[in-house]
Each structure stands twice: as C-alpha cells, then as structure tokens.
Backbone bond lengths (Angstrom), bond angles and torsions (degrees), N, CA, C in turn:
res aa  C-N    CA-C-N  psi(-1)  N-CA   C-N-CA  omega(-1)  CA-C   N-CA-C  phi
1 X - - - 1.446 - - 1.524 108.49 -
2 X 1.167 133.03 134.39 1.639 154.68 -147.40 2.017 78.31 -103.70
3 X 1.150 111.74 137.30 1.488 116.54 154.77 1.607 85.26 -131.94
4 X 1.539 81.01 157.08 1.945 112.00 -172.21 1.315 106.44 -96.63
5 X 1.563 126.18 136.57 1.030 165.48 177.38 1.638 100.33 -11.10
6 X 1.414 95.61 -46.30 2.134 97.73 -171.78 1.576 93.51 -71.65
7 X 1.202 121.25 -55.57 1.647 137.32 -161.22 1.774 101.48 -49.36
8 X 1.295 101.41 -46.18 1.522 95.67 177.64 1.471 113.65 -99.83
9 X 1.119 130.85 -2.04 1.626 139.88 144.34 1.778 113.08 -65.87
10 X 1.247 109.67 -30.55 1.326 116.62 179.89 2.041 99.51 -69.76
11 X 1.218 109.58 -64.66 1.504 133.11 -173.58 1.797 96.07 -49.72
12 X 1.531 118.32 -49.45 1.496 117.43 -172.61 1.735 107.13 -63.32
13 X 1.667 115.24 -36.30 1.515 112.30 -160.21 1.917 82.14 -78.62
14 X 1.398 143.49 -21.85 1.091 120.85 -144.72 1.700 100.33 -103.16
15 X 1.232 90.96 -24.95 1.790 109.87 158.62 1.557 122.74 -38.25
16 X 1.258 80.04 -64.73 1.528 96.58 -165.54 1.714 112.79 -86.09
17 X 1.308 130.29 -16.51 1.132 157.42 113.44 1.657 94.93 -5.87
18 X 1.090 121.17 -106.53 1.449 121.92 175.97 1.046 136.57 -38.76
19 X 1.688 116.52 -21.50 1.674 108.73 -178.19 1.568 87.97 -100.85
20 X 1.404 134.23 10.38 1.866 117.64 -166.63 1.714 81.71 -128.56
21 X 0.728 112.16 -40.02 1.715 90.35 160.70 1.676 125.76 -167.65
22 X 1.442 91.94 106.17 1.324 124.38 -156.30 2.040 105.14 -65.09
23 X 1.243 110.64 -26.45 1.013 102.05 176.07 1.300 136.03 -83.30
24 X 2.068 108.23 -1.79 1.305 140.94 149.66 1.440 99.67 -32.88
25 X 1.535 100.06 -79.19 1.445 119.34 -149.95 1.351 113.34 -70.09
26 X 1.406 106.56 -12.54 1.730 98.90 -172.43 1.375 108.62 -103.88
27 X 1.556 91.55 -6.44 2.070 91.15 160.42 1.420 113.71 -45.41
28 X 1.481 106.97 177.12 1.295 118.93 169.01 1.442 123.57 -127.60
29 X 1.950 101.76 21.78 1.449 101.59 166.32 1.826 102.60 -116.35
30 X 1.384 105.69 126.04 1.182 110.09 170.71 1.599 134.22 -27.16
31 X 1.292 137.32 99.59 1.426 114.23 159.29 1.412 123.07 -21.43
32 X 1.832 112.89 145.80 1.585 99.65 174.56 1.343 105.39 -102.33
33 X 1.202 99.13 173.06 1.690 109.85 -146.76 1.727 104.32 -75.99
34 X 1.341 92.89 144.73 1.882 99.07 -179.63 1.291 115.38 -108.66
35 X 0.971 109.01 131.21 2.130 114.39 177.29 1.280 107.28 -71.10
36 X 1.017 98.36 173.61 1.463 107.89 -160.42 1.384 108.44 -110.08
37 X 1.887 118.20 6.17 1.213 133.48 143.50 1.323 98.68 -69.29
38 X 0.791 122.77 -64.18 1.899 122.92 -158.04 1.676 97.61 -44.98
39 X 1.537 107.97 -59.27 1.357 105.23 -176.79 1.545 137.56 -78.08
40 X 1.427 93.59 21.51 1.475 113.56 166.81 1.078 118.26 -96.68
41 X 1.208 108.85 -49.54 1.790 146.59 -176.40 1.988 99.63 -29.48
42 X 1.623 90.86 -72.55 1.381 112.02 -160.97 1.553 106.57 -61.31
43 X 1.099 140.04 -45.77 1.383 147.89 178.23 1.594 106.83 -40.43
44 X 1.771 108.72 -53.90 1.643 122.86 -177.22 1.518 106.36 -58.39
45 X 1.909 103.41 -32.84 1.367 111.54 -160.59 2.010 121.47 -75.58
46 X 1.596 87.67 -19.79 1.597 128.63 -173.35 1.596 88.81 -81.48
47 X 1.418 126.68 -95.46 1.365 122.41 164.24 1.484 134.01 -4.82
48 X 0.820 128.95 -40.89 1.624 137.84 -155.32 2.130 82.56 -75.31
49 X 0.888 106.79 -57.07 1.651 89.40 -159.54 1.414 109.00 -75.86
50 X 1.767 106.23 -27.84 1.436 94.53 -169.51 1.806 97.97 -79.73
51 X 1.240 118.98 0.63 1.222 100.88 160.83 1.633 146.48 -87.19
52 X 1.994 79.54 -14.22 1.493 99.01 171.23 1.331 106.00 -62.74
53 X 1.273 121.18 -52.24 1.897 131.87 -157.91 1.491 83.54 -72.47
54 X 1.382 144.31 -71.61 1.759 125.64 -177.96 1.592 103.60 -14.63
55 X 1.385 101.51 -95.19 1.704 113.02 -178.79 1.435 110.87 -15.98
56 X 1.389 102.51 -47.75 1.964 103.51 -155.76 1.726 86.02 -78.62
57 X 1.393 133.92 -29.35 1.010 109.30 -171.12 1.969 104.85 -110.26
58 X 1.233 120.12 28.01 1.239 134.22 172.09 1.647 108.33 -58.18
59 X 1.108 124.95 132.26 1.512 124.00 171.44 1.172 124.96 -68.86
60 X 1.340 136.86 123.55 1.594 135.74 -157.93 1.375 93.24 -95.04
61 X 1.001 136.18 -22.66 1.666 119.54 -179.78 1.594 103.09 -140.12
62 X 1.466 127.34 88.02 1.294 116.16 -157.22 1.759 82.54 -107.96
63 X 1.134 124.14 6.15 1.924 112.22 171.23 1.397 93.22 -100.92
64 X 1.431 158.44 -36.62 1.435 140.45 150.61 1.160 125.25 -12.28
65 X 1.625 110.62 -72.21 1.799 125.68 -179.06 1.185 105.24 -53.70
66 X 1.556 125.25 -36.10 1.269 113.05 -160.04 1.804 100.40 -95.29
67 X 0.899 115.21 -32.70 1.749 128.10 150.43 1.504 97.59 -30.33
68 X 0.867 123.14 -81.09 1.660 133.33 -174.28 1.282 125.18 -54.36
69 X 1.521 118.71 -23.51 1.419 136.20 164.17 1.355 110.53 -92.89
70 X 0.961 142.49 -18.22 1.329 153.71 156.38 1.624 122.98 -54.15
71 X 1.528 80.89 -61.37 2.125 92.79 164.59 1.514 123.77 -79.84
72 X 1.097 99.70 -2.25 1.577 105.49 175.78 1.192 112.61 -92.27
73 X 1.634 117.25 -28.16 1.465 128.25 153.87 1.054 132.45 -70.04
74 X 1.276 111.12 -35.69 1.709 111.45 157.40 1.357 112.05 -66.13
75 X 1.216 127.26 -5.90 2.108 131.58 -174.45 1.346 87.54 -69.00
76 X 1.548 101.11 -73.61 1.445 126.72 -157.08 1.364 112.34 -58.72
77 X 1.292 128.05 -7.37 1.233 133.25 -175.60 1.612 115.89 -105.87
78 X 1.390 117.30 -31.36 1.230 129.03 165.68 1.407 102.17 -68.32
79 X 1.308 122.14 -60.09 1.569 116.41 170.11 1.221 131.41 -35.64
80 X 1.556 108.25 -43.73 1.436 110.93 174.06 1.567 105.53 -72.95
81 X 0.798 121.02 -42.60 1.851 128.74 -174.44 1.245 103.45 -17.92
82 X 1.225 103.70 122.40 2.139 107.10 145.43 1.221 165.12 -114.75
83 X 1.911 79.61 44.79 1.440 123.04 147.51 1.268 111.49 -141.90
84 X 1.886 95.48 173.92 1.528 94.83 177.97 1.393 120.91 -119.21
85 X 1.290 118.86 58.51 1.492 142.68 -172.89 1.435 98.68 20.37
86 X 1.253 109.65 80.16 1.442 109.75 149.27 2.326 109.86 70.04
87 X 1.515 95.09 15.87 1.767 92.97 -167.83 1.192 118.44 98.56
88 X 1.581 110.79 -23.64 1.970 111.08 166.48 1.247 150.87 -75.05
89 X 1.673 91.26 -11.03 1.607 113.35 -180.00 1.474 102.06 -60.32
90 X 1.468 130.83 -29.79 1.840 124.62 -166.29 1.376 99.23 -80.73
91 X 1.744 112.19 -40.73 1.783 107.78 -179.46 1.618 114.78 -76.58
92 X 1.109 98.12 -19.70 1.643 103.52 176.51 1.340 112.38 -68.39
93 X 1.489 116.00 -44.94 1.371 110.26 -168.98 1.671 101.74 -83.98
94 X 0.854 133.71 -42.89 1.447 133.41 157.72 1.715 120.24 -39.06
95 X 1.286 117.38 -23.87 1.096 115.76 174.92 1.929 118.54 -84.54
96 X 1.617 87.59 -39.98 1.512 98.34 146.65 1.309 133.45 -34.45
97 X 1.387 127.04 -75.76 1.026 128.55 -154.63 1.575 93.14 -82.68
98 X 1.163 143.57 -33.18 2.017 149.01 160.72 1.798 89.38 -35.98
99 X 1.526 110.42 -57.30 1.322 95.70 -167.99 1.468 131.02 -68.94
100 X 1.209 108.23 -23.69 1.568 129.06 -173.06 1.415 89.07 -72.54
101 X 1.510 112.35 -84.62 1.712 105.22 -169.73 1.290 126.31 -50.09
102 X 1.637 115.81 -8.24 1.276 112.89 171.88 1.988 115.39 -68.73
103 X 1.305 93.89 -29.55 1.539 115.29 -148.48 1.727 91.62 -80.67
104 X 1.292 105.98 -38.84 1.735 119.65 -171.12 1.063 85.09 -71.08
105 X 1.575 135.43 -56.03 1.978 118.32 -156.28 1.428 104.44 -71.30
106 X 1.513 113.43 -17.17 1.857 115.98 -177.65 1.712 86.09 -60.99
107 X 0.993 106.65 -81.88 1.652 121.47 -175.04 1.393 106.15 -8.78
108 X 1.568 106.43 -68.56 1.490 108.85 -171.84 1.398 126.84 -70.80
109 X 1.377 98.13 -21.59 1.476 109.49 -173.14 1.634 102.90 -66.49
110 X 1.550 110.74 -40.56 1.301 120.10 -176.13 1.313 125.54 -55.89
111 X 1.159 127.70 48.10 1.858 104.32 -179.98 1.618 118.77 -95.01
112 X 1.045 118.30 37.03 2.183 115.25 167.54 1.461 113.89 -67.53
C-alpha cells in the first residue's frame, strides 16, 4: 500500500519528536496537530545554513586542482617510463614541475 507524501512526513516529524525528546512522547497528552505547511516549512528552515557553509566551503577554482593533479600524473608517469621519448622525457618533466608551481601561485595569489 503507497502512503502519500504528508502521511509519511506526518510519521518522520513524530519520529523524530520521540528520539529529541522522549519525555514528550511518553506523555499521555497528545501533541497538537501540525500542518502540513509547518512540516514543510522546517526542513527549508534546517537547509538554509547548511547550504550557506556548502557555498562558503565550495571550491573557487576546482579546474586548477584538477590541472595540477593531472600534471602530477603525467610527472609520475614519465618517471616511471622506460624510455625517454625520443630526449623529451628531461624537458617534459621540467615543464611539469614550471607548470604545477605556476598553477599553486595562481591559487594563492587568488584570495577575492
């Protein structure tokens, strides 16, 4: 049997009701009754900050890092190599490591 959206929103507030304070629930006078605005309400109302702190901790340049993890894999891979493509593996890996520290001072340079 399918119960509707309020019915099991109804069942979650009465839940949680009971495990945050149990000595509510083990009364023997009923809670009064909650709308089903109210129990929409509070969920949006719960959200709002933990969405602020996401944002505040959102990555401002998340194609950089991965730029930088990328070339660090291409380091490690020329390193491992067993050859040295033709004389390029020494400028390659040197070009690497120019690129990485370039990419870190972007980072730092950045704070707005």
């Amino acid at each position: 049997m399918r119960k509707s959206f309020a019915t099991i929103g109804m069942s979650l507030a009465a839940a949680a009701v009971a495990v945050a304070m149990p000595a509510l629930a083990a009364s023997s006078a009923s809670p009064p009754p909650v709308s089903v605005n109210q129990l929409a309400a509070a969920p949006q109302q719960a959200a709002a900050p933990i969405k602020k702190a996401a944002a505040a901790r959102r990555e401002r340049h998340p194609e950089i890092r991965k730029a930088i993890a990328a070339l660090e894999r291409a380091k490690t891979d020329l390193q491992r190599a067993n050859h040295d493509f033709g004389g390029h593996r020494a400028a390659a890996l040197e070009a690497c490591d120019k690129a990485i520290e370039q990419l870190k001072l972007a980072l730092q340079n950045d704070k707005n």
